[in-house]
N, C-alpha and C positions, 0 to 999 in steps of 0.2 A: 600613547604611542600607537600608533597605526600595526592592526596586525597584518604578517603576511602568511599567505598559503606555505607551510613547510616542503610542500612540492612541487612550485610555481615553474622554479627552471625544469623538470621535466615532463611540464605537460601545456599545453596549449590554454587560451583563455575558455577557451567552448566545450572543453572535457573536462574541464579543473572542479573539482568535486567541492572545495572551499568557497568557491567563489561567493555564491549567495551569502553562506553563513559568514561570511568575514564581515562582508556589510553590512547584515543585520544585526552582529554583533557589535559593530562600532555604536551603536545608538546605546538609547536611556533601556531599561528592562521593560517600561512603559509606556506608550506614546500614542499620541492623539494624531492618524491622518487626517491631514481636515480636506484631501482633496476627496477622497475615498469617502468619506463621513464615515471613519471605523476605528475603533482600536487595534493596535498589533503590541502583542507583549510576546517579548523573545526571553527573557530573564527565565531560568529553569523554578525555581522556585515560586514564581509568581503562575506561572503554568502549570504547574502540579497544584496549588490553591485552586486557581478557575477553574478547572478539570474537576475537583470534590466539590467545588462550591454547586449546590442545589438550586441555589438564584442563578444562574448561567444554564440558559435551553441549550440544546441538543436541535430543539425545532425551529431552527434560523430562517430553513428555507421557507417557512408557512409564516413566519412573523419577521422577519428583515431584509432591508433592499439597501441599496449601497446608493451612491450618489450616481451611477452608470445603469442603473436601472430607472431614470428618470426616462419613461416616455422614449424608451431606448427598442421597446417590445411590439414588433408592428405582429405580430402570430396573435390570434384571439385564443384564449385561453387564461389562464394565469401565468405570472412573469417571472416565479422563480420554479425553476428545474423540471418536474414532472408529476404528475397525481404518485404516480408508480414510487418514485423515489420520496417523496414526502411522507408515505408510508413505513419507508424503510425503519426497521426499529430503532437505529444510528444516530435517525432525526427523531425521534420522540421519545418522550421520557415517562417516569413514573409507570402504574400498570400496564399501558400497553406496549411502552419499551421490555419489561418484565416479561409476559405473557409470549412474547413472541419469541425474544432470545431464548428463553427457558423452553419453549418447544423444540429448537435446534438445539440446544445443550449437549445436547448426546452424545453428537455425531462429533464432537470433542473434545468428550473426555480420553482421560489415558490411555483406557480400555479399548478404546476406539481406535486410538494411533498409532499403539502397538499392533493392532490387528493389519492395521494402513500401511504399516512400515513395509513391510515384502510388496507389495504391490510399490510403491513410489521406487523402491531399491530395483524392481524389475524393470520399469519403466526406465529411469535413467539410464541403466545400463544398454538397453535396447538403444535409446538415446544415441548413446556417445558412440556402441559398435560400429566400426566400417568407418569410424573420421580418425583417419589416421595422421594426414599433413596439414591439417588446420579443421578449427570446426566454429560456429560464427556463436556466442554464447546466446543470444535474444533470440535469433531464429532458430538456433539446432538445439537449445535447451529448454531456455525458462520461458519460451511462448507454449510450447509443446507441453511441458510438463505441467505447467500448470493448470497449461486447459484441459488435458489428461483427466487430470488429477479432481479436479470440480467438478468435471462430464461424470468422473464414476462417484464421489461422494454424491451427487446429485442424484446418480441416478439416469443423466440422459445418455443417449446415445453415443458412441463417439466419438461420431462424422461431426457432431454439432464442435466440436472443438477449434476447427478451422476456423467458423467464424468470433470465434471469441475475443481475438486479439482487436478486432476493427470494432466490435461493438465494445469492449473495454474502452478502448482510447472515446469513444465518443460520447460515452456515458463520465468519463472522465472530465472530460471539456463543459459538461452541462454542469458538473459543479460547481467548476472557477468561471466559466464566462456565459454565464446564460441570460447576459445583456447581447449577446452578440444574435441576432435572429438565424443564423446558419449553425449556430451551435446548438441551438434549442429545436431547430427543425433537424439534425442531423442526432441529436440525443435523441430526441422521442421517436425516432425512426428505429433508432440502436436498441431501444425500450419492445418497442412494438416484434419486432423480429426476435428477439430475447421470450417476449412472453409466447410467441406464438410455436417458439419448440416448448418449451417448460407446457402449454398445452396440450402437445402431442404424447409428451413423454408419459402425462398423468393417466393419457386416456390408453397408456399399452399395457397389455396384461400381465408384461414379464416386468412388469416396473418393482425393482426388489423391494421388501415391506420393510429392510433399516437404512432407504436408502433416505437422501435429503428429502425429494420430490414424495416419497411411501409415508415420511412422517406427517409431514402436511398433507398429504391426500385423506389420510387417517383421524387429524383432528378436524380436519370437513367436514368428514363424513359422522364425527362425533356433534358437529355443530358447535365445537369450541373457535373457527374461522373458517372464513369466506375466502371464495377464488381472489377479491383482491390482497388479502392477506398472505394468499400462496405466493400468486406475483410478485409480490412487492422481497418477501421473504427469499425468494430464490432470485431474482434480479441481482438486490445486495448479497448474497451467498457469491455467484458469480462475481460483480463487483470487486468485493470485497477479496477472495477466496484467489481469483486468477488474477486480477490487476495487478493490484501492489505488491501479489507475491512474486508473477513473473517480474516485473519492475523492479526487486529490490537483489532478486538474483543478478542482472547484468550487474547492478551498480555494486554488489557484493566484491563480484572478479575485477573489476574497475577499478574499485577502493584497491585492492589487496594488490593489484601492478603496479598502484600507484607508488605504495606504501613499502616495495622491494618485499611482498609477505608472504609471499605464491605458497612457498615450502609449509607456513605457519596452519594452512586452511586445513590441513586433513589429517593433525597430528593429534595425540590427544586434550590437546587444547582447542580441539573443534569446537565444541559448544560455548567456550569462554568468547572466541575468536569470531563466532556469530553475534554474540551479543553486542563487543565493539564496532561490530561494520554496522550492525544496527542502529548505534548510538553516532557514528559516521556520518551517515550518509544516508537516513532512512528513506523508504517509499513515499512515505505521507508527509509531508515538508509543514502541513498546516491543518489545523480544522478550526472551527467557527461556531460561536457560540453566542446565543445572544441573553441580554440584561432581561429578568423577569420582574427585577426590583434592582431597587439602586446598589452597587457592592462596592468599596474601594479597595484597594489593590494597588500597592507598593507610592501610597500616598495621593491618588489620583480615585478622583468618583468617577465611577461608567453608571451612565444615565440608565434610569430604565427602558427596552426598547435598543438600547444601542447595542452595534453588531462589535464583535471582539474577533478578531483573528490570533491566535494561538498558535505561534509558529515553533510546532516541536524537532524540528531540526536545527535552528539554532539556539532552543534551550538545551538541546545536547551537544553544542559548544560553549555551554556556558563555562566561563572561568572559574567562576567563585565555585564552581561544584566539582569541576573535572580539570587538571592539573593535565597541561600541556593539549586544549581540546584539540586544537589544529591536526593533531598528531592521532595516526592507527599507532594504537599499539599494543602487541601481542600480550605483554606481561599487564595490561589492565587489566583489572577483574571487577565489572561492575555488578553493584548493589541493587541499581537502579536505572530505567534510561525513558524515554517518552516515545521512543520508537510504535507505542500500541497504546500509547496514553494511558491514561489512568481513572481511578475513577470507576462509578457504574457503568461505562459506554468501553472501558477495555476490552482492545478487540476479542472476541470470541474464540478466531482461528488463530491466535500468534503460538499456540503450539503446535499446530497443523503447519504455519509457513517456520516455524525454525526448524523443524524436520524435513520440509523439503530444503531449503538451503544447506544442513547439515549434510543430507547425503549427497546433495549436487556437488557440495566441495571436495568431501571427501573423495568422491570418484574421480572426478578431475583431477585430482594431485595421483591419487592412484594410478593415473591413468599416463600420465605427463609429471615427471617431476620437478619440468623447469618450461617455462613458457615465455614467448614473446607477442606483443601484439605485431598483427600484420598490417595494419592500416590505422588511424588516427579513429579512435572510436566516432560514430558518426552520430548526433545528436540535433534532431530537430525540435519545433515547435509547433505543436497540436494545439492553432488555437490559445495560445499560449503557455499553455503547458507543456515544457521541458521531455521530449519521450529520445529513452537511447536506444534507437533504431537499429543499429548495428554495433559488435564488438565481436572483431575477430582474433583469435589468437592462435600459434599453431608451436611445438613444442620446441623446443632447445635442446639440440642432442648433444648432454651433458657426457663425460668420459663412462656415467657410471649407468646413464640406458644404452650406449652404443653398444656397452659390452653383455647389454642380457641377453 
């Protein structure tokens, strides 16, 4: 039986938050594209396996090309993504995936976040002051706070926050389409302008000594890594840190209009309530991993050498694990979800971005206790990639705020 979106009739095809995962879900948990020359396994269970399995790199980008990277690359250089980003701990495994993540480690831990928390609860508030009859959630919140919020873990400046959103999106597009030669010249430009504040920042005397940028200046100067390693380190910090988290905030409030949930976000089922929009509708729809030796996997061999796509949004509709996936819902309390993957390469900040999402909800509901959208959420494509550009919404004056 064909599933459908449980929120079809009230939302459009181009905002429907189902849409992919339906159709991805129709298929085998395993499957061979043979246009693509890749694997893509949606099955939850078969993606939580390739996630721990050790035979599946992490360093796709330095060892796999797809069939669109045939002779597709007129730029000289190398043809997948960037030196900068091949670097990134993200893409490489064993010691020096170890060595690097383990230097940023700190910056969070508990200790750390709880220190964070007043600062992020300032900022949002600051945020939302003065948007009394609508406020647009991508521009007036989660582009701002996130860049915020990585400007001061980092350590830079910040002014530098403004540009953060444009060079996000275009380091973003250099992951999925960098057969495209306007992707790969507009990534390494994104790169280039990224390391050249992170250079500024290292060389100011007020640069704080537990900030992002003080930690790494510090194991430099011990000679445990080199300026490319700082690059490469605070590049994906940024990346990482502002992208998918501003990204995951819009589609949070999205999810939750969809879902009739508005009231559910800022009650004490807040942190339950993150976890499902996570499992939802997450930021990172997919990552990539390639065969170091042959492994099979739900009955099928992936060759050595062959690229695997890992699509962790719709292993968190998978059916066999999660009972009614299509469906937000408030009284779920999950165990587990793929929202930050699993595995050695689990993100680093996913308790950094569920803090920011926790309080951004909670203020919001605090703030408004009933909300509408004011226009059709507006969503384009960057190069391929899905970016929700705008989502405005502005309050419902319910009988019980007219009267405070």
């Amino acid at each position: 039986m064909i599933r459908k979106c449980p929120y079809a009739a009230e939302s459009s095809p181009q905002d429907d938050p189902c849409a992919d995962y339906l159709r991805l879900s129709e298929g085998p948990a395993v499957l061979r594209e043979d246009v693509l020359d890749v694997w893509v396994v949606t099955g939850f269970n078969e993606v939580t396996a390739l996630l721990r399995n050790p035979a599946m790199s992490s360093a796709w980008p330095a060892h796999a090309n797809t069939t669109l990277h045939d002779g597709s690359i007129s730029l000289e250089g190398p043809t997948r993504t960037d030196d900068t980003v091949r670097r990134w701990f993200m893409f490489n495994d064993g010691d020096q995936h170890m060595k690097l993540r383990r230097l940023v480690a700190p910056l969070f831990s508990a200790q750390q976040l709880a220190a964070f928390q007043p600062h992020i609860e300032d900022l949002v508030t600051r945020l939302l002051d003065g948007k009394h009859d609508r406020l647009d959630i991508v521009k007036d919140v989660s582009v701002p706070l996130s860049s915020g919020v990585i400007c001061r873990l980092l350590g830079m400046p910040g002014e530098v926050a403004r540009s953060l959103a444009e060079w996000g999106q275009d380091i973003a597009a250099l992951l999925y389409a960098d057969y495209l030669p306007e992707v790969v010249e507009r990534g390494h430009r994104a790169l280039r302008g990224l390391e050249g504040v992170v250079r500024e920042a290292l060389a100011r005397p007020e640069l704080p000594d537990d900030s992002g940028l003080g930690l790494l200046r510090r194991a430099r100067l011990a000679g445990e890594i080199d300026e490319r390693d700082i690059l490469s380190v605070a590049s994906l910090l940024v990346y990482a840190g502002f992208e998918t988290t501003s990204v995951f905030i819009g589609k949070a409030v999205r999810s939750a209009l969809h879902a009739d949930l508005w009231s559910q976000l800022g009650g004490p089922g807040n942190a339950s309530m993150v976890e499902e929009l996570l499992r939802f509708d997450t930021s990172v729809r997919q990552v990539a991993r390639v065969a170091m030796s042959d492994v099979v996997i739900g009955g099928h061999r992936i060759a050595e050498g062959e690229l695997v796509l890992l699509m962790l949004g719709a292993a968190n509709r998978d059916g066999e694990v999660f009972d009614e996936p299509d469906h937000l819902l408030e009284e779920r309390r999950i165990r587990r979800h793929l929202a930050f993957g699993q595995g050695p390469h689990y993100c680093l900040g996913a308790g950094l971005a569920r803090l920011e999402v926790q309080i951004v909800l909670r203020q919001l509901v605090a703030k408004w206790d009933a909300v509408e959208l004011v226009t059709a959420p507006v969503v384009k494509r960057h190069f391929g990639v899905p970016v929700l550009e705008s989502l405005e919404i502005r309050p419902v004056r319910t009988r019980a705020s007219t009267s405070r």
